[in-house]
MARFI-191254 format. One record per residue: residue in one letter; x, z, y of N, C-alpha, C, O in turn. Coordinates in steps of 0.2 Angstrom, whole numbers, padded with zeros to 4 digits, always signed. Layout:
aXZYXZYXZYXZY;...
***
This chain:
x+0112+0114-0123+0113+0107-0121+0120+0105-0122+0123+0109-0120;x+0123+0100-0125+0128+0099-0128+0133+0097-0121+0139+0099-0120;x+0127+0093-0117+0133+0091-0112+0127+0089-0103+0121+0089-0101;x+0134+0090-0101+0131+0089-0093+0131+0081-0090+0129+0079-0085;x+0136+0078-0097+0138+0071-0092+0133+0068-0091+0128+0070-0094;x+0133+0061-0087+0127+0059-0085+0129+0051-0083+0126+0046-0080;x+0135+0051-0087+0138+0044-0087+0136+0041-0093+0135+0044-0098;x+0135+0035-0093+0130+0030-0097+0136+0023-0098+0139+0020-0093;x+0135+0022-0105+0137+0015-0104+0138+0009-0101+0142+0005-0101;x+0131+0010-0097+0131+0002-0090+0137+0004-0086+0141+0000-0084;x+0139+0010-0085+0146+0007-0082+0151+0009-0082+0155+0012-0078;x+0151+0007-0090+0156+0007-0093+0157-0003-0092+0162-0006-0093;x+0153-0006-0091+0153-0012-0093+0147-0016-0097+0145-0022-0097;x+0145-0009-0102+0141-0011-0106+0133-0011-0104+0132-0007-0099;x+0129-0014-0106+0121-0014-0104+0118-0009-0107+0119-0008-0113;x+0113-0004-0104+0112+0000-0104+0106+0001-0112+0102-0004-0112;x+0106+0007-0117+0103+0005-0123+0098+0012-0125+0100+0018-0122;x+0094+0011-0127+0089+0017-0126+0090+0017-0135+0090+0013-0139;x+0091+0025-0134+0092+0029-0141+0085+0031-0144+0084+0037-0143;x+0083+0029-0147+0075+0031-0150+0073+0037-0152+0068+0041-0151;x+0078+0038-0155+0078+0047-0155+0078+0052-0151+0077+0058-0153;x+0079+0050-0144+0082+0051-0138+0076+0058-0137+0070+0059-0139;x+0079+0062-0134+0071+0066-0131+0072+0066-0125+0076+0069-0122;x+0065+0061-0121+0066+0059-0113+0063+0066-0110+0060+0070-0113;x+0063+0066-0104+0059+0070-0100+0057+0070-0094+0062+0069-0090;x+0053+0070-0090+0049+0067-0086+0050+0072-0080+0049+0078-0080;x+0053+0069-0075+0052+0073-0067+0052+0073-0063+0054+0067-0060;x+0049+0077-0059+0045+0074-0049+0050+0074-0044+0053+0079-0046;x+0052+0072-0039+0054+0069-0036+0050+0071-0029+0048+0067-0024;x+0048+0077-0028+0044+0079-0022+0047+0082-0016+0052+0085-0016;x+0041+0079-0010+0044+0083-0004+0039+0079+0002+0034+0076+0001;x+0041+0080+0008+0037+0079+0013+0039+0073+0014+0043+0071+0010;x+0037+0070+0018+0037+0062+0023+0044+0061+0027+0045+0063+0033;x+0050+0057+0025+0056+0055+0024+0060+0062+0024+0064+0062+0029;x+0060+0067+0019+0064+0068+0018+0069+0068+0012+0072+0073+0010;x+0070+0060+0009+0075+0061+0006+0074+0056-0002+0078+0053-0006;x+0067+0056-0004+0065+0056-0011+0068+0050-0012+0074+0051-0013;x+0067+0044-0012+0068+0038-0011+0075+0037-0014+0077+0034-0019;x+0078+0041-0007+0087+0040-0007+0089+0044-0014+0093+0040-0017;x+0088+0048-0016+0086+0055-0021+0089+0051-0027+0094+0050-0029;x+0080+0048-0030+0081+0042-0036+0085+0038-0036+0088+0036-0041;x+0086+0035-0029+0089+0028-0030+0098+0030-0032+0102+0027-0035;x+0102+0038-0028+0107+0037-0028+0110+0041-0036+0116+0043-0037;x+0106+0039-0042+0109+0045-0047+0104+0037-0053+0105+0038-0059;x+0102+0032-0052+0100+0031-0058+0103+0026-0059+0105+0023-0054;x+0104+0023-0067+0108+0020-0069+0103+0012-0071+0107+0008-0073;x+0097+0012-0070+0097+0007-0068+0093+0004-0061+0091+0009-0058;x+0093+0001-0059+0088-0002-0052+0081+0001-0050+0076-0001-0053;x+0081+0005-0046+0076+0010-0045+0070+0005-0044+0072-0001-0043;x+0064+0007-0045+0060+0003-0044+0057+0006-0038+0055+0011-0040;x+0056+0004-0032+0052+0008-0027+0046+0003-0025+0046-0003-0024;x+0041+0007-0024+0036+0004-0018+0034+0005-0012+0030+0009-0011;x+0040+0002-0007+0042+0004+0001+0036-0001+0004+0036-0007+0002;x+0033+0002+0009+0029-0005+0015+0033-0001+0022+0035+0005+0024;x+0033-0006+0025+0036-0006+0033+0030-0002+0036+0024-0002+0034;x+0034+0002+0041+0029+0006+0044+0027+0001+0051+0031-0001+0055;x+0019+0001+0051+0016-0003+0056+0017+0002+0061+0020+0007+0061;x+0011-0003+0068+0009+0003+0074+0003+0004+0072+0000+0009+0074;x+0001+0001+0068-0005+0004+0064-0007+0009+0062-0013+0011+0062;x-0001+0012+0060+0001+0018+0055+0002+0025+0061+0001+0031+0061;x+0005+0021+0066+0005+0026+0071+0001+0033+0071+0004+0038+0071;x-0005+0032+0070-0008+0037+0074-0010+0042+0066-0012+0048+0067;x-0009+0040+0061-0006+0042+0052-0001+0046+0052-0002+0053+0052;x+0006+0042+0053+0012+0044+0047+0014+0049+0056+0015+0046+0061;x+0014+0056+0055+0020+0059+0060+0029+0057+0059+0033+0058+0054;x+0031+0054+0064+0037+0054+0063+0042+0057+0067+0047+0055+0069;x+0038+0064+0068+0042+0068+0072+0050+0072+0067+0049+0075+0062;x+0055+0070+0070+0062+0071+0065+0063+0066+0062+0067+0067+0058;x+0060+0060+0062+0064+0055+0057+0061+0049+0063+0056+0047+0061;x+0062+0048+0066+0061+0041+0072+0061+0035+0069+0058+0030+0069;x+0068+0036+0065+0071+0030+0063+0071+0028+0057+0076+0026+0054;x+0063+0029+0053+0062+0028+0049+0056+0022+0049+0052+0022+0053;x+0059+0017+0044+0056+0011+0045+0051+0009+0040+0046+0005+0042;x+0050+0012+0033+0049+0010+0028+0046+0017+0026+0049+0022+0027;x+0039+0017+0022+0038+0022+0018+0035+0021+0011+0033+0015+0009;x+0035+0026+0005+0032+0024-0003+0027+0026-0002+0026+0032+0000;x+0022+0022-0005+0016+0020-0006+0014+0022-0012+0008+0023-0012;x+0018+0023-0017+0013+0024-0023+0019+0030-0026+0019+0036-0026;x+0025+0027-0028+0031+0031-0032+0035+0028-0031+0034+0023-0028;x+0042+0028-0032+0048+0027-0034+0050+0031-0043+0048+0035-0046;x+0054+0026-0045+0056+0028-0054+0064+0025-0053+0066+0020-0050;x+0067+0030-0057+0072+0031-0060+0075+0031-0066+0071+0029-0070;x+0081+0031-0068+0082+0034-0076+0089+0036-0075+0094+0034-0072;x+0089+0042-0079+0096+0042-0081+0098+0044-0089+0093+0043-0093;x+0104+0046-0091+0104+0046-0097+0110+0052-0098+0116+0051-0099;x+0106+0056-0098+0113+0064-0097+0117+0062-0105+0123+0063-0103;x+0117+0062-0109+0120+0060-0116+0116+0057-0121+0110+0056-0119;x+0118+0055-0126+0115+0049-0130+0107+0054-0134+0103+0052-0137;x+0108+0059-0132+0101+0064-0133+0095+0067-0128+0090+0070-0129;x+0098+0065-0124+0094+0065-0118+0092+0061-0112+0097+0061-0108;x+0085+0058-0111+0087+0054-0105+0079+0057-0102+0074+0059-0104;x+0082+0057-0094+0076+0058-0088+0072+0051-0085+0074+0046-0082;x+0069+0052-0086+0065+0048-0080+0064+0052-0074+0065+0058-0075;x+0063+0051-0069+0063+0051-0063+0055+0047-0059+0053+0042-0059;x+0052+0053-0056+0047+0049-0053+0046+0052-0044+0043+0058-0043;x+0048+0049-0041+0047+0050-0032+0040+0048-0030+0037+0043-0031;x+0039+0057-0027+0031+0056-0024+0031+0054-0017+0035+0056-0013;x+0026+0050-0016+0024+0047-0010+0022+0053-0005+0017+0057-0007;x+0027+0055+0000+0026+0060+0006+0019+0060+0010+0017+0065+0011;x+0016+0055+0012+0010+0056+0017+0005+0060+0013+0005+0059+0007;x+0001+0063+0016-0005+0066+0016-0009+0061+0011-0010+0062+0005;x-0011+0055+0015-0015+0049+0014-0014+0047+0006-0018+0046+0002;x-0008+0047+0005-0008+0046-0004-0005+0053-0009-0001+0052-0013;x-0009+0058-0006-0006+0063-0010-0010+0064-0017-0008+0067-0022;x-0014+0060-0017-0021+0056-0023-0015+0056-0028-0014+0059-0033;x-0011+0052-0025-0007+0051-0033-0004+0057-0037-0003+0057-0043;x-0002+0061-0034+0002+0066-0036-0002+0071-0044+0001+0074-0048;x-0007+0069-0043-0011+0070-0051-0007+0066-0055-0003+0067-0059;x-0010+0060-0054-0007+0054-0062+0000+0055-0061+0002+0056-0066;x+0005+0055-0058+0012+0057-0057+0014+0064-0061+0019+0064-0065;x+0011+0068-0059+0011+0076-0063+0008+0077-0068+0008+0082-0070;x+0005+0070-0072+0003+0069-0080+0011+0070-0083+0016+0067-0081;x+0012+0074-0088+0018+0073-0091+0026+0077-0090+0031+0078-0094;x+0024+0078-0085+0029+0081-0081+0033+0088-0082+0029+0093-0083;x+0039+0090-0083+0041+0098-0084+0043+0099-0079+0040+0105-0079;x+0045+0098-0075+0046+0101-0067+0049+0096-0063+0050+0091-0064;x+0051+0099-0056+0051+0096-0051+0058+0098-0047+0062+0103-0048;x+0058+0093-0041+0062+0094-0039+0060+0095-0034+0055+0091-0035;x+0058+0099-0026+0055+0099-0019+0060+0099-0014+0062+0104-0013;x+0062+0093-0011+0063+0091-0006+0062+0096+0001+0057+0098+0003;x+0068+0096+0003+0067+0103+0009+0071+0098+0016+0077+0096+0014;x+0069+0097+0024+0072+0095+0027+0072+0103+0031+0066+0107+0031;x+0076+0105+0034+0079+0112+0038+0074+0109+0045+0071+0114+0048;x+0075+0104+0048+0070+0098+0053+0064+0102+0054+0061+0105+0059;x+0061+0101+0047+0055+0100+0046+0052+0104+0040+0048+0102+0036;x+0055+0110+0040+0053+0114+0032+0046+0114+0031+0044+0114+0025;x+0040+0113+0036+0033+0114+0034+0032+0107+0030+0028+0107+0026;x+0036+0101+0030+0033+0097+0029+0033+0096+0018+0031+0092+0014;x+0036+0102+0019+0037+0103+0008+0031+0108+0006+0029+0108+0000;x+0027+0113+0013+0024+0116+0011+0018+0114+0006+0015+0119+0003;x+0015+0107+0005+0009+0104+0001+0013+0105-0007+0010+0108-0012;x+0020+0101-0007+0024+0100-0012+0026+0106-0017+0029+0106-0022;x+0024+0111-0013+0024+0119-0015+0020+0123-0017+0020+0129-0021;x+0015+0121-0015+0009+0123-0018+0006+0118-0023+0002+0120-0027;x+0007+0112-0022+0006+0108-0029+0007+0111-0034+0002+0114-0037;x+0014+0113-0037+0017+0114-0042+0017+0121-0044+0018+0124-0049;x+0016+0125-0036+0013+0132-0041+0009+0132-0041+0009+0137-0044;x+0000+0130-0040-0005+0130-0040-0006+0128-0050-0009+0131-0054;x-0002+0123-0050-0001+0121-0058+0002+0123-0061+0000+0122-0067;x+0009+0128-0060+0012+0131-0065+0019+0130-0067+0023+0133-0069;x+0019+0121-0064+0025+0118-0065+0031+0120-0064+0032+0120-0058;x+0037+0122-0066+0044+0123-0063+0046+0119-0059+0043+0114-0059;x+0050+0122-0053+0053+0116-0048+0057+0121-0046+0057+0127-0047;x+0061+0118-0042+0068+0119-0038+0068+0117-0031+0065+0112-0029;x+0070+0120-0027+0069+0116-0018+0077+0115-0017+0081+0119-0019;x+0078+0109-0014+0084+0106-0013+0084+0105-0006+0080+0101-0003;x+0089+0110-0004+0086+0105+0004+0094+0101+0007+0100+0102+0006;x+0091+0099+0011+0093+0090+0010+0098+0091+0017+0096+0091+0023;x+0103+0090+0015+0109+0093+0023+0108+0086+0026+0112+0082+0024;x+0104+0083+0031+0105+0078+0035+0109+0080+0040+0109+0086+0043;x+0114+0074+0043+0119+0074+0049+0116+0076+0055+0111+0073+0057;x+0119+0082+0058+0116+0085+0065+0111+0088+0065+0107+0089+0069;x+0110+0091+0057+0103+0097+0056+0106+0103+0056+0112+0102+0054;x+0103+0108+0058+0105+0114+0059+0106+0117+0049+0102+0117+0044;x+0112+0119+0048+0112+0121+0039+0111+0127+0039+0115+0131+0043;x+0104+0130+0036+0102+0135+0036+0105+0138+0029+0107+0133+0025;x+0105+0142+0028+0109+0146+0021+0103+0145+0016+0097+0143+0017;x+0105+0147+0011+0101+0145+0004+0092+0150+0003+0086+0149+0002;x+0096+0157+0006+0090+0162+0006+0088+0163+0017+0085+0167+0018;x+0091+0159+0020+0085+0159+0022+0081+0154+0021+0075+0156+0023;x+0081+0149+0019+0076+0145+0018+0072+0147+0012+0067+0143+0012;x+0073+0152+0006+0071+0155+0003+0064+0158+0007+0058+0156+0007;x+0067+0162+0011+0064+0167+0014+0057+0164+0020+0052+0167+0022;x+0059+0156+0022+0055+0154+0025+0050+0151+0023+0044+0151+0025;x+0053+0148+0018+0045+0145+0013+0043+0150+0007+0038+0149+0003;x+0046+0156+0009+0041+0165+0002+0041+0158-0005+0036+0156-0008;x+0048+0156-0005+0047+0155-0015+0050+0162-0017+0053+0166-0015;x+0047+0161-0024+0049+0166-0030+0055+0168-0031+0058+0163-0034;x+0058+0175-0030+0064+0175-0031+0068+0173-0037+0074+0175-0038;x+0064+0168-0043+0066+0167-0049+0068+0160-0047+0073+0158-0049;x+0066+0156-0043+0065+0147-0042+0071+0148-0037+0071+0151-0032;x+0079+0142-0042+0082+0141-0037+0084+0139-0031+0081+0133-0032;x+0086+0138-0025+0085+0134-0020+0093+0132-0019+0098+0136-0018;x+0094+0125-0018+0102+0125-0018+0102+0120-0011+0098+0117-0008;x+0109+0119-0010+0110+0113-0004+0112+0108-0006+0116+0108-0009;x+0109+0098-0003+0113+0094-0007+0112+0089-0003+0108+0090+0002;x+0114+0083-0004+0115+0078-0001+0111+0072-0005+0113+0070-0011;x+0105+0069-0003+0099+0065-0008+0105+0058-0007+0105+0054-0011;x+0110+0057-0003+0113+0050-0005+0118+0051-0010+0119+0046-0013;x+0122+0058-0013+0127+0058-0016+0126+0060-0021+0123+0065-0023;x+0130+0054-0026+0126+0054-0034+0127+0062-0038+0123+0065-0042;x+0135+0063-0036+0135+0070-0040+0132+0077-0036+0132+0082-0040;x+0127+0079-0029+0126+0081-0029+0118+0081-0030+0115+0085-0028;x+0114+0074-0033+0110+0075-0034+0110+0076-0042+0104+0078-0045;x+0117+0075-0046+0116+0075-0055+0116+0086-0051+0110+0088-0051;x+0120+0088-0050+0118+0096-0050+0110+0099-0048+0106+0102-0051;x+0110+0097-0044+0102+0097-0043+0097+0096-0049+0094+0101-0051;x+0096+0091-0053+0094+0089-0057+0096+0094-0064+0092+0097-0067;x+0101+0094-0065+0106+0100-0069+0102+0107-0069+0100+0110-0074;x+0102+0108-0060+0100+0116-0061+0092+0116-0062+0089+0121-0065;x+0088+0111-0061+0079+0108-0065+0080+0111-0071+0077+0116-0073;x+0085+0110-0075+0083+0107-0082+0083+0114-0084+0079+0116-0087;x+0089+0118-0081+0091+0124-0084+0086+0130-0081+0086+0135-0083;x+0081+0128-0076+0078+0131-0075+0070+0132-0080+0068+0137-0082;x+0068+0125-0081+0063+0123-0085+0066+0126-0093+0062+0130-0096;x+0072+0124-0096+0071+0130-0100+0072+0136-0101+0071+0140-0106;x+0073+0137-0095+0074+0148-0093+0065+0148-0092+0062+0153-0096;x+0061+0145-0089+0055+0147-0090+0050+0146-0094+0045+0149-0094;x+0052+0141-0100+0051+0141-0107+0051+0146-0109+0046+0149-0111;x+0058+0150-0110+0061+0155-0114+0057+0162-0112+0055+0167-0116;x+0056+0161-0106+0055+0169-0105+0046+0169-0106+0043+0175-0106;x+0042+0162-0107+0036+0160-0108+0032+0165-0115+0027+0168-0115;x+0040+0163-0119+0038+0162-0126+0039+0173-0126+0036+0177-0128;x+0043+0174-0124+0045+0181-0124+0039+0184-0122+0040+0190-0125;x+0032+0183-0118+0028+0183-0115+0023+0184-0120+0019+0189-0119;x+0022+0182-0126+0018+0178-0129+0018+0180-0135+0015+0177-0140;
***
């Protein structure tokens, strides 16, 4: 990979311009029910996230658990989408899976295309990534767990939350902040180099 930067001409000034040649790559955005996915795409991409948020009713009450996030107003409905543009040779898409049970339907047409994942981890609530965990290994997919330091959560260490959710000691797990653009570009960063270490070591298989 020639480079890490993830700076793009929109802000520099200039409108953002798709290289034809470009090789995009497609990535998930996963995890439980507010922890994080939303804020994720929206804080790293260079253009205007598109999200499909509905306010949460009392309708929804007896549905969406909002045990650890109370103060969560808004949930996605289908996806959130991204882009970024790491060097004029590579750009990401970005696609945030809707957290409830109720729309996990989507998570198939989302996982069309996909080289791996990101999974969302709150320290809160770690059961709530356990679906988003067996997704993508059930599939094969590479993925990464991030878990998401929110203010006044307990910061558990890398390996133990390793140890609590039994991933494979090959799949990174790092700490990061879904509002902060640079550590969500590392996060992203360590996907990509994961997805090609499990390419490589695919092909050595083979």
């Amino acid at each position: 990979m020639a480079s890490g930067n993830f700076d793009h001409p929109a802000q520099r000034g200039g409108p953002p311009r798709r290289n034809l040649s470009a090789t995009t790559l497609k990535l998930l955005i996963a995890g439980g029910f507010g922890v994080g996915k939303t804020t994720m795409v929206g804080s790293v991409s260079e253009v205007p996230p598109l999200h499909t948020e509905e306010a949460l009713t009392a309708a929804s009450a007896s549905v969406d658990d909002l045990t650890g996030v109370e103060h969560k107003t808004t949930t996605t409905v289908a996806l959130d989408f991204g882009r970024i543009t790491i060097n004029p040779e590579l750009i990401l898409y970005l696609f945030g899976t809707p957290g409830q049970d109720r729309f996990w339907f989507m998570w198939d047409e989302l996982a069309i295309g996909a080289l791996g994942a990101v999974v969302l981890a709150d320290t809160r609530r770690l059961e709530s990534c356990f679906p988003a965990l067996d997704f993508f290994e059930r599939r094969g997919l590479p993925f990464v767990v991030g878990v998401n330091c929110f203010d006044h959560a307990y910061r558990y260490g890398t390996e133990e939350v390793r140890s609590a959710l039994e991933v494979d000691p090959q799949v990174p797990v790092l700490l990061c902040d879904a509002r902060d653009k640079e550590s969500t570009k590392q996060v992203l960063m360590t996907l990509i180099q994961h997805v090609m270490r499990t390419g490589r070591d695919l092909a050595r298989t083979h």
